[in-house]
N, C-alpha and C positions, 0 to 999 in steps of 0.2 A: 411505514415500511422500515426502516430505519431502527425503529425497537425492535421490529420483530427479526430483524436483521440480527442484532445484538444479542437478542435469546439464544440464536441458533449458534453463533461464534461461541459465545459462553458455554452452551450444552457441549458444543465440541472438543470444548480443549478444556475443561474442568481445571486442570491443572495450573492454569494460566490467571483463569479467573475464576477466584472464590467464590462462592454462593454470595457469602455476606458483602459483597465486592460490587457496584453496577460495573459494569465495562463501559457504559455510554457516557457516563459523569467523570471517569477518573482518569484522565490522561496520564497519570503513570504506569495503567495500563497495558495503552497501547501500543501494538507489535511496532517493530522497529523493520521497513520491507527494504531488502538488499538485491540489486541484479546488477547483471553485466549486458552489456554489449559491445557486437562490432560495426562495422560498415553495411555487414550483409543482414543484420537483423534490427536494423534500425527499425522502419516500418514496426516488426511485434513488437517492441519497445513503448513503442508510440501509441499503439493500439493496448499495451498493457496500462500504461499510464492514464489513458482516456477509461479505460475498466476501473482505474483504482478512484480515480477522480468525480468518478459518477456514482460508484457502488462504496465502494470501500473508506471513500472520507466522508460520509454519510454518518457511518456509525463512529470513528475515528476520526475525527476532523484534524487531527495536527500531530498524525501519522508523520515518521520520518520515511523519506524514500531515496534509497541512494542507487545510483548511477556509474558503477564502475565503467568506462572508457577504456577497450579492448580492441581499438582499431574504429571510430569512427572516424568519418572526413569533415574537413572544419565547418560547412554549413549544415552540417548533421547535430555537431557539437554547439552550435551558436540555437539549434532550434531548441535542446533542450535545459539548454542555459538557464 
């Protein structure tokens, strides 16, 4: 699943990744994924994190993911520590 995963990222974004290029061997590659949250979207956060970690580091295993902090509460902040 995983390659074929890799095919379809590459087809899409050409631009990104070369033909001559694998996506799945070259970690300098891979996207760099940036979000925000607050107190009220913790939950989709969490539920995107759980998407990325099951789907997305499949094909990209050592993807950056950052976490801007836009009003979450401290045991919010300590889960995604």
């Amino acid at each position: 699943m995983s390659r074929l995963y890799s095919e379809i990222v590459t087809n899409c974004f050409p631009d990104l990744f070369p033909a001559n290029q694998s996506v799945y061997n070259n970690a300098s590659l891979y996207p760099t994924i940036v979000t925000a949250a607050s107190a009220d979207h913790f939950l989709e956060v969490m539920m995107l994190f759980e998407n990325l970690n099951t789907t997305w580091r499949l094909v990209f295993p050592d993807t950056a993911i950052y976490l801007y902090d836009i009003g979450l509460t401290e045991p919010q902040r300590l889960k995604v520590a």
